[in-house]
C-alpha positions in Angstrom: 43.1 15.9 -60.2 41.3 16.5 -63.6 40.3 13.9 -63.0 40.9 13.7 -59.8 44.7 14.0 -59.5 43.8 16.5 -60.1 37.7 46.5 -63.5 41.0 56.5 -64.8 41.4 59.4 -64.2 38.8 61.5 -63.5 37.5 63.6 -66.1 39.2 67.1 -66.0 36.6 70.2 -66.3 38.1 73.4 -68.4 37.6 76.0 -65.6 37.6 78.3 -69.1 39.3 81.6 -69.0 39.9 81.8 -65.2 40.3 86.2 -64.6 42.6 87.2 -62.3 41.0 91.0 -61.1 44.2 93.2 -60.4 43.1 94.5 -56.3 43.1 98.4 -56.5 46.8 98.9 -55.1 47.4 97.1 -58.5 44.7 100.1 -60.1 46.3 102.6 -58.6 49.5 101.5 -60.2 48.7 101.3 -63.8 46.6 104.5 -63.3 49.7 106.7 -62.8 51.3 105.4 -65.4 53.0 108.2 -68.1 51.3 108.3 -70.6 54.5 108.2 -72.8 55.8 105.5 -71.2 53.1 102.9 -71.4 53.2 99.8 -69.0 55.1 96.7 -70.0 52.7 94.5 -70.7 53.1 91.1 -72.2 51.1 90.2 -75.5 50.0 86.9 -74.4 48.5 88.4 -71.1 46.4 91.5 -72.4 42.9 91.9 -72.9 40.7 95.0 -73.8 37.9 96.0 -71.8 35.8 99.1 -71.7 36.0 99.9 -68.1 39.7 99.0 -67.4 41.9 99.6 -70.7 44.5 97.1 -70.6 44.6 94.6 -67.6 47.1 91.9 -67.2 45.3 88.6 -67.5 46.5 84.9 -66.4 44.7 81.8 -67.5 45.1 78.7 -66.6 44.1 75.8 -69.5 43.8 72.3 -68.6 43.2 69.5 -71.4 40.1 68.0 -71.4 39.9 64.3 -71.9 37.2 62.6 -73.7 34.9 60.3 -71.5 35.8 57.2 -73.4 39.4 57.6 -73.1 39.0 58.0 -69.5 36.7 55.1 -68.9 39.2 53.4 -71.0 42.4 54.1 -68.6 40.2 53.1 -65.4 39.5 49.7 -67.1 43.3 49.2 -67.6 44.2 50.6 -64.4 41.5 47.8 -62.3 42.8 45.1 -64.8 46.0 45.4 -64.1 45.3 45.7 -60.3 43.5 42.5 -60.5 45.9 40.8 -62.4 48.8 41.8 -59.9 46.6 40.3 -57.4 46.1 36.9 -58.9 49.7 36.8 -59.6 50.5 37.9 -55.7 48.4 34.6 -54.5 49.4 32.2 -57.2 53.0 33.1 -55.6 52.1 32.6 -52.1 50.1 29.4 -53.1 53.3 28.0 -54.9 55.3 28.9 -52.0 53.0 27.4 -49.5 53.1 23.8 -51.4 57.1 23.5 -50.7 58.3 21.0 -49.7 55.2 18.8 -48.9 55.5 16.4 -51.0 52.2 17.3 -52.9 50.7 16.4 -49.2 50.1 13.0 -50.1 51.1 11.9 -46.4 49.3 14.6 -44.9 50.5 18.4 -44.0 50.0 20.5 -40.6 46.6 22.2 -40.2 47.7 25.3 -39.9 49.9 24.8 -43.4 46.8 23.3 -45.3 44.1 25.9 -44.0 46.7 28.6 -46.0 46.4 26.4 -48.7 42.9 25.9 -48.9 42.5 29.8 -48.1 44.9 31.1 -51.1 43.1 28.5 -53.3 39.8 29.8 -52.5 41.3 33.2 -53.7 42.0 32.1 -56.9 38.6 30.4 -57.2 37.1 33.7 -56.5 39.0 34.8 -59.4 38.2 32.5 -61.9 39.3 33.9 -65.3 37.4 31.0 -66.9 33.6 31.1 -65.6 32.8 28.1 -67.9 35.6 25.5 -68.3 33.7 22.9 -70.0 32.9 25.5 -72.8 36.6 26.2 -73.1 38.4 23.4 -72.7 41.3 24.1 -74.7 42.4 25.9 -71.7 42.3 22.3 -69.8 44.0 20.4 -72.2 47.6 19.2 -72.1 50.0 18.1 -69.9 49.7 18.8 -65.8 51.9 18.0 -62.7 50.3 17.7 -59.4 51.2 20.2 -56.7 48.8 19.3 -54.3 45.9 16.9 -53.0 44.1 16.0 -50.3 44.4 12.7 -51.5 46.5 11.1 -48.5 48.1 8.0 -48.1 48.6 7.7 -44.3 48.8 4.9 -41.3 49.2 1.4 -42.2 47.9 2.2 -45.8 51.5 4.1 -46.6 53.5 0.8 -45.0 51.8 -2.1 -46.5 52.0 -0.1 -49.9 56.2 0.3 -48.6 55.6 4.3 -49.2 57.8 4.5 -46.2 61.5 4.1 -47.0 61.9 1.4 -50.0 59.9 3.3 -52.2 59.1 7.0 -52.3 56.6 8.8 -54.4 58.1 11.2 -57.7 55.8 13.5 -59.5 52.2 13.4 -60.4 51.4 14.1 -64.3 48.3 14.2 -66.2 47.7 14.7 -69.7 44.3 15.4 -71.1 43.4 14.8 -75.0 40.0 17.2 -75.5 39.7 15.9 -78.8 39.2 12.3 -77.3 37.8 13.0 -74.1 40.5 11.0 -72.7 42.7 11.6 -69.5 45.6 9.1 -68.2 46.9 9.8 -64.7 50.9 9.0 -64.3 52.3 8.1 -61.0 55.7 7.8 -60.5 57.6 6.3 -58.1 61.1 5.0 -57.4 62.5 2.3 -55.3 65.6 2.0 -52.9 68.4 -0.6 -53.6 67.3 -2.0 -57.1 69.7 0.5 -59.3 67.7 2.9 -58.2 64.6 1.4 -60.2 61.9 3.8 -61.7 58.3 3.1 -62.7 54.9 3.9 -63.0 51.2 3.8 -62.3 49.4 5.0 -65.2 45.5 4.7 -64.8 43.5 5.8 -68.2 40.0 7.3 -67.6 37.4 9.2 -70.0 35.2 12.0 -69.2 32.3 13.9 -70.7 30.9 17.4 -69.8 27.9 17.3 -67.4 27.9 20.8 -66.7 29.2 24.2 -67.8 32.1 23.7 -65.0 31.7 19.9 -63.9 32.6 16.8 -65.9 32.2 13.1 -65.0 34.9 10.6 -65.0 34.8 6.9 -65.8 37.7 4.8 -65.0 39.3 2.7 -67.9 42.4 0.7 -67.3 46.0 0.9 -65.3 48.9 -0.7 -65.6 52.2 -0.7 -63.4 55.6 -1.1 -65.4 58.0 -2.5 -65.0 57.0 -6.0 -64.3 59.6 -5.1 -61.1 57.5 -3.0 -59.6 54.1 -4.7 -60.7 55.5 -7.7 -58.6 56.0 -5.1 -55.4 52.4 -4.0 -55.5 51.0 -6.6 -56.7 49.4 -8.1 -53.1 48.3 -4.4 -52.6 47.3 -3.3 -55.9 43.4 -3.0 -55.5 44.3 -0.9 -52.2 46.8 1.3 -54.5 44.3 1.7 -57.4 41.4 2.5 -54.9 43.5 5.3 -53.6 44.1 7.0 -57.3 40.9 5.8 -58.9 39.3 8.8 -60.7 35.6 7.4 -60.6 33.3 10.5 -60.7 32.9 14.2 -61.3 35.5 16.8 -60.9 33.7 20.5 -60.8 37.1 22.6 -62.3 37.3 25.5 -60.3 40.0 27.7 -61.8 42.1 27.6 -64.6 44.4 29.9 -66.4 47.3 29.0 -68.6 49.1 27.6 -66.4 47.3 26.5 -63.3 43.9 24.9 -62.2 42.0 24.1 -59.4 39.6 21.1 -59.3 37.4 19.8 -56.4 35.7 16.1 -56.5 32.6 14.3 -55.4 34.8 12.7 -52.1 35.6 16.6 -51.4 39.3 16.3 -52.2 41.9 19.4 -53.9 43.7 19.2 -56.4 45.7 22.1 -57.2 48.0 21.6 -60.5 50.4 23.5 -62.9 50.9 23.2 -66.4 53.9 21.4 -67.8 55.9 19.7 -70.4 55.2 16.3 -71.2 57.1 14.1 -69.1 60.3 11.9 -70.2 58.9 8.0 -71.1 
């Protein structure tokens, strides 16, 4: 995460005044003409000329568009293209995280190499070529869709991840002005009126490059006290596991979704959202 939980038409040419010559039959025709009775001839489709006399003549006029209107359409045209096509994977991509629980105890191969390949898509895409410099586009508030982050084996029992408690959403919300991030872990436990609580792990971070910044752990805190007592035996495992020590390289971000990849090689793949109920 964000800290670890983390190019139109073608240009038409006038043919000009394109001269249909009448083939002789057609000659021969007006020739015999009476002379008294003159051939019907329509206005719009006569000219004068000093061999023939009066000759039906059809044109054919195309508008002519001016370079930078055309130029102009083709941008608009590959724009919009492109934009279809982000839109197309960021679809796919939301579909493919379903029902995965964020992939926090692991996912098929198969179902993380789509993953990792539609994410790569985006990345290729990258509306934002220097996040650091615009980081008004990374600030707010951000739920976690998926990490490589796993919690697996006899971590994910001695941590009672496997039926007492259970895992609810990932947020993080990121204050630019203060260069301040704070990671919030939900989670909720089984056969204590339902109890809720949270992990929340405070970290700062400062630029170190024009897509890169580095990230400095703070403080955490579990609440309630209920749940502080549950992880309390495991809680240097459970912080280890979330601990946002070191640089996150932001590899896409739009309005409402970015891509970050850390120094341990994890993914984090998150969408924007509303600040989350206290």
């Amino acid at each position: 995460m964000f800290l670890k939980l983390d190019s139109m038409a073608t240009k038409l040419v006038n043919p000009g005044s394109q001269v249909v010559h009448s083939e002789p039959r057609m000659r021969k025709m007006l020739i015999t003409h009476s002379s008294s009775v003159p051939p019907i001839i329509h206005p719009w489709t006569m000219r004068k000329t000093i061999a023939d006399g009066v000759r039906p003549l059809h044109t054919t006029k195309v508008a002519e568009q001016s370079p930078g209107l055309v130029n102009d359409n083709k941008e608009i045209k590959e724009n919009d293209k492109d934009y279809r096509e982000v839109e197309q994977i960021k679809a796919d991509l939301y579909q493919a995280v379903q029902v995965i629980n964020r992939g926090i105890f692991g996912v098929p191969s198969a179902k993380q190499s789509e993953i990792h390949g539609l994410a790569e898509l985006l990345e290729s895409q990258n509306p934002t070529s220097d996040p650091t410099l615009n980081l008004e586009k990374v600030g707010g508030c951000w739920k976690l869709l998926y990490s490589t982050i796993t919690i697996l084996g006899s971590k994910r029992t001695k941590l009672g991840l496997r039926d007492f408690i259970t895992l609810g959403d990932f947020f993080q919300n990121i204050d630019v002005a203060k260069g301040k991030a704070v990671n919030v872990i939900n989670f909720n436990v089984r056969g204590l009126n339902l109890l809720n609580g949270q992990l929340t792990i405070e970290a700062s971070f400062k630029t170190a490059s024009k897509s890169r910044v580095d990230i400095n752990y703070e403080s955490s805190t579990i609440t309630p006290d209920q749940l502080m007592n549950m992880f309390r035996k495991n809680y240097d495992l459970l912080l280890n596991i979330f601990n946002p020590d070191g640089w996150l390289e932001i590899t896409y971000v739009d309005d409402n979704m970015r891509i970050g990849r850390d120094d341990s090689g994890n993914i984090f793949i998150l969408e924007r959202s509303q600040e989350p109920e206290t």
